[in-house]
ZAMARGU-4260 file (C-alpha; in steps of 0.2 Angstrom, whole numbers, plus 5000, padded with zeros to 4 digits):
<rodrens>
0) 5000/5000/5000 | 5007/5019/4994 | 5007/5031/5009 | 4997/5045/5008 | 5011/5060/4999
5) 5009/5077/5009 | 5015/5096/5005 | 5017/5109/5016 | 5012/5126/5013 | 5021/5140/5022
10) 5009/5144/5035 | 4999/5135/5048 | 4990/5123/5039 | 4996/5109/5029 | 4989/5105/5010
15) 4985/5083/5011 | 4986/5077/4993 | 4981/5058/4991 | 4994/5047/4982 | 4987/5044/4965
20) 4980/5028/4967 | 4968/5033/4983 | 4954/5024/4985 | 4934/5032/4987 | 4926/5028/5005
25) 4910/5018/5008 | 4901/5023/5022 | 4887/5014/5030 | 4878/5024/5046 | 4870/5021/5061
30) 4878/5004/5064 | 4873/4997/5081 | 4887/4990/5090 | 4881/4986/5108 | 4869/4994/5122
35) 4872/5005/5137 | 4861/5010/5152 | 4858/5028/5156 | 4844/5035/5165 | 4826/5042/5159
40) 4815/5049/5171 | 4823/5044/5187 | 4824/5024/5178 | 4838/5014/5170 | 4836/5011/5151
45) 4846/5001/5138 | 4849/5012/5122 | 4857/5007/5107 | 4876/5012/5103 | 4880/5017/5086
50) 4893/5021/5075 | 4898/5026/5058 | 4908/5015/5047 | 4919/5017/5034 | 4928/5003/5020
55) 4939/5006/5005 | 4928/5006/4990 | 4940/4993/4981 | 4939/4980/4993 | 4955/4970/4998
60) 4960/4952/4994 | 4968/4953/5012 | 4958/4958/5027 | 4964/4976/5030 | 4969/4985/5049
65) 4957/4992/5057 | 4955/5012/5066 | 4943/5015/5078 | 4938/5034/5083 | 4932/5042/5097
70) 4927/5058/5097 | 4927/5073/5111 | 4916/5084/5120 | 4922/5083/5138 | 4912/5069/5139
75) 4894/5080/5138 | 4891/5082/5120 | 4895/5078/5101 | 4896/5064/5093 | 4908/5057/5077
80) 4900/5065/5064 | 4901/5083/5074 | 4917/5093/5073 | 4921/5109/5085 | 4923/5128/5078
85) 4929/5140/5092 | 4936/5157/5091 | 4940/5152/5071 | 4948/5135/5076 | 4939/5122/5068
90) 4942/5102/5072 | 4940/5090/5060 | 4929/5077/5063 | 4931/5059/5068 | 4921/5052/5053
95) 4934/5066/5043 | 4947/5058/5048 | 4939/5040/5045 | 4935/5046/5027 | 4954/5051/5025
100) 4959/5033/5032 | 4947/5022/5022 | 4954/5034/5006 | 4971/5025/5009 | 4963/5010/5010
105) 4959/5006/5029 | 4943/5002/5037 | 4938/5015/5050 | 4924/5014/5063 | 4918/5031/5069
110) 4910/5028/5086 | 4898/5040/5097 | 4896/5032/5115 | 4884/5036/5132 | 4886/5054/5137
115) 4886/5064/5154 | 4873/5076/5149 | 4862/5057/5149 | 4867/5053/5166 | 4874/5033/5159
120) 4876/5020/5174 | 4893/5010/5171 | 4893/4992/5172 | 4907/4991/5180 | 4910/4972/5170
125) 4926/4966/5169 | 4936/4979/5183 | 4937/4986/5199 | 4938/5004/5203 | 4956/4999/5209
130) 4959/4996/5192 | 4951/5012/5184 | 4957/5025/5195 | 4950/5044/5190 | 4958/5060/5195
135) 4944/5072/5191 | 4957/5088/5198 | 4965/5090/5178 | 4950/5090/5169 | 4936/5094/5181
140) 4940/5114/5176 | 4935/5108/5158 | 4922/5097/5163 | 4912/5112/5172 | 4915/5124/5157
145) 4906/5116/5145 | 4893/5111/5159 | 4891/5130/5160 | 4887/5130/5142 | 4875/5119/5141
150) 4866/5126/5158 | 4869/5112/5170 | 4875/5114/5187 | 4893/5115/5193 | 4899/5099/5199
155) 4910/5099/5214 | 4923/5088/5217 | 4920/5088/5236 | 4902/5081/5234 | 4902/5063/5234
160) 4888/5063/5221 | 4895/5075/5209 | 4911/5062/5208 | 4900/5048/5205 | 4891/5057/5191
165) 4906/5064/5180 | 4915/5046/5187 | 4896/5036/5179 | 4902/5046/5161 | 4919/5043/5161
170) 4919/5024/5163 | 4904/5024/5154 | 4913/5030/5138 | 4927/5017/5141 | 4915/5003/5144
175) 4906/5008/5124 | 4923/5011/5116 | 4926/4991/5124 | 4909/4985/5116 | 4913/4994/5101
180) 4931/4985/5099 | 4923/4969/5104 | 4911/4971/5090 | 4924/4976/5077 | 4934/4960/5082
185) 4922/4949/5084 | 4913/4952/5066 | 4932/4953/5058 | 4927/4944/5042 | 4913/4952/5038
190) 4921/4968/5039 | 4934/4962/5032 | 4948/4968/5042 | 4961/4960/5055 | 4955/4960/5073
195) 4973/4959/5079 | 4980/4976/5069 | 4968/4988/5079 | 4974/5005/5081 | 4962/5016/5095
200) 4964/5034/5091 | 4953/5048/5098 | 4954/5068/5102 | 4950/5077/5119 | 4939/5065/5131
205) 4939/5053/5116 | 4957/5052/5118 | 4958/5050/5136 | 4943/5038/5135 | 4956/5029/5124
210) 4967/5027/5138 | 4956/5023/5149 | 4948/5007/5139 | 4968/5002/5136 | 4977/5003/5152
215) 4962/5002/5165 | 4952/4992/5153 | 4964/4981/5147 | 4959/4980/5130 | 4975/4979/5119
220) 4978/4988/5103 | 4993/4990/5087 | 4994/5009/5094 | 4985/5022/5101 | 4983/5039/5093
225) 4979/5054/5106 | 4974/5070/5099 | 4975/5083/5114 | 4969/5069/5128 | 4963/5079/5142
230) 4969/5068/5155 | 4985/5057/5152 | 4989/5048/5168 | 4984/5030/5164 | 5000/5026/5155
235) 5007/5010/5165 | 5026/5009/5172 | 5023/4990/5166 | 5031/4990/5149 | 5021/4973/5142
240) 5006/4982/5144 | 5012/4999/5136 | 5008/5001/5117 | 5017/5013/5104 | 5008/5028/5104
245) 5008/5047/5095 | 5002/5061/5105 | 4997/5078/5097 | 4999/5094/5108 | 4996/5110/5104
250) 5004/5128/5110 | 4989/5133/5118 | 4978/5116/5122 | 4970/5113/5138 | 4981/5118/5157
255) 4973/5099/5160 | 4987/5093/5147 | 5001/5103/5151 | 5000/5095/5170 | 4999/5078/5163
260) 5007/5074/5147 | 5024/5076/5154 | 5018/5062/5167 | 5015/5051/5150 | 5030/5056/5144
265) 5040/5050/5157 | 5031/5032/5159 | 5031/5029/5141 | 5053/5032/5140 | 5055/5024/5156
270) 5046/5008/5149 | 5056/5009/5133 | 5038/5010/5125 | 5038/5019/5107 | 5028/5034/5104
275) 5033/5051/5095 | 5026/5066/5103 | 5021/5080/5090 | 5017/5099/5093 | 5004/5109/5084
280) 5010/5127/5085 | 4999/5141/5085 | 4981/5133/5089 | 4973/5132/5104 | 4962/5114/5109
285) 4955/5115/5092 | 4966/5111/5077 | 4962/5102/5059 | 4969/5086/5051 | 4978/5098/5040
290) 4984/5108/5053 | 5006/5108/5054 | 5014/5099/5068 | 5031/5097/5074 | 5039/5080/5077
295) 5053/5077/5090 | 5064/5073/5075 | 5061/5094/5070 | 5051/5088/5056 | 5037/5098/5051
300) 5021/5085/5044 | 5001/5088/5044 | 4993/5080/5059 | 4984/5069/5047 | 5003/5065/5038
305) 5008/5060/5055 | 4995/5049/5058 | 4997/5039/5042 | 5014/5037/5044 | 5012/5030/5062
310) 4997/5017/5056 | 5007/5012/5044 | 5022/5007/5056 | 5011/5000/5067 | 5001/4988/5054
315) 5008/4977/5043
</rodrens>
């Protein structure tokens, strides 16, 4: 397979031009994955979990790695097919950033999950709260602007009940991002993709949600992908349960990743784990696929560049 070819322009955002030979992208909506409990006047429901997925048109002879997405919203609002524009800054999508990797000839899944705003009651199947511990100090500050926004109530971290509401959405999303890789996985042939090169990527709480289902979860992956993950201090200090990972920062992003990437950092070089960490200068939380980044060799590449290029090293 050709690697996506990229130029750069001059300023801060990056022009993508597919290879020549880049495939068109099916994509079939609204697939329902699993079921999740949240809470509808004052009683627990199921509802169905849903995602968007996207295949190569030209189908491959061999079954072809998989992406799953998960997209952001400080666990409160959006969904895959929403993207962010703030103060001129606008995100891409996660079902954009699907399309771009079924165009190069992978199949992508675009998953929404259980929200806060739904009040979702975690399981709790398959861990303990030992094993998923949350710090809601980084990203509490985040959590409560956007409750602002939408008028709900501040939540404080002091009140037992408030913790067990933003703690119910957290694990919640983990929980979904689990069903939706156990879906993917177990219907491998008919998607037509190889359950065991799975990459797990996912910007803002859908990064840190991927963290969460990996390292407090347990649920292995080819690599992880973190765009701006507002909370990064799952990674382990055991290096066989670390995963090569690429993390995107940018100059201003959230104070929430400032106090905790370095943490990351730290865990992933002292467990001898490959990742490469990439810096989007100029932008704040919200940046494009397109947008320029930095690498740790100096090398300047489009987010989405970088991405390819790590999948790729990743898969076979």
């Amino acid at each position: 397979m050709n690697s996506a070819k990229f130029t750069q322009t001059t300023g801060l955002l990056a022009v993508s031009l597919m290879a020549s030979n880049a495939m068109a992208a099916d994509i079939t909506r609204d697939v329902v994955y699993g079921q999740g409990a949240i809470t509808v006047d004052a009683q627990q429901v199921e509802r169905d979990l849903w995602m968007d997925v996207f295949t190569p048109t030209q189908v491959s002879i061999e079954p072809t790695p998989a992406i799953v997405m998960t997209h952001g919203g400080s666990f409160l609002q959006g969904n895959p097919r929403d993207s962010y524009d703030v103060n001129g800054a606008q995100t891409t999508s996660m079902n954009g950033y699907c399309e771009l990797f079924a165009n190069q000839g992978y199949t992508c899944f675009a998953i929404s999950y259980r929200l806060g705003t739904e009040q979702p009651i975690a399981s709790g199947e398959g861990y303990t709260a030992k094993q998923f511990p949350l710090s809601l100090e980084a990203g509490l500050d985040q959590f409560n602007h956007i409750r602002s926004l939408l008028n709900m109530r501040i939540l404080d971290a002091n009140v037992a009940e408030d913790v067990a509401e933003v703690e119910n959405a957290i694990r919640s999303a983990a929980e979904d991002l689990r069903t939706a890789v156990q879906h993917v996985q177990g219907n491998a042939e008919f998607y037509n993709i190889n359950p065991d090169e799975l990459v797990l990527g996912g910007f803002s709480a859908g990064a840190t949600t991927v963290l969460n289902t990996v390292y407090s979860l347990g649920v292995p992956a080819s690599g992880l992908v973190l765009l701006s993950p507002v909370d990064a201090t799952q990674v382990s200090t055991n290096a066989e349960t670390n995963y090569p990972t690429l993390i995107f920062q940018s100059q201003h992003d959230l104070n929430a990743m400032h106090q905790t990437v370095p943490g990351m950092i730290a865990n992933l070089e002292a467990t001898g784990t490959d990742y490469d960490f990439a810096w989007v200068p100029s932008f704040g939380h919200y940046y494009p696929s397109g947008a320029t980044s930095l690498g740790m060799d100096g090398k300047r590449d489009s987010v989405e560049g970088r991405i390819m290029n790590f999948v790729e090293s990743v898969t076979k």
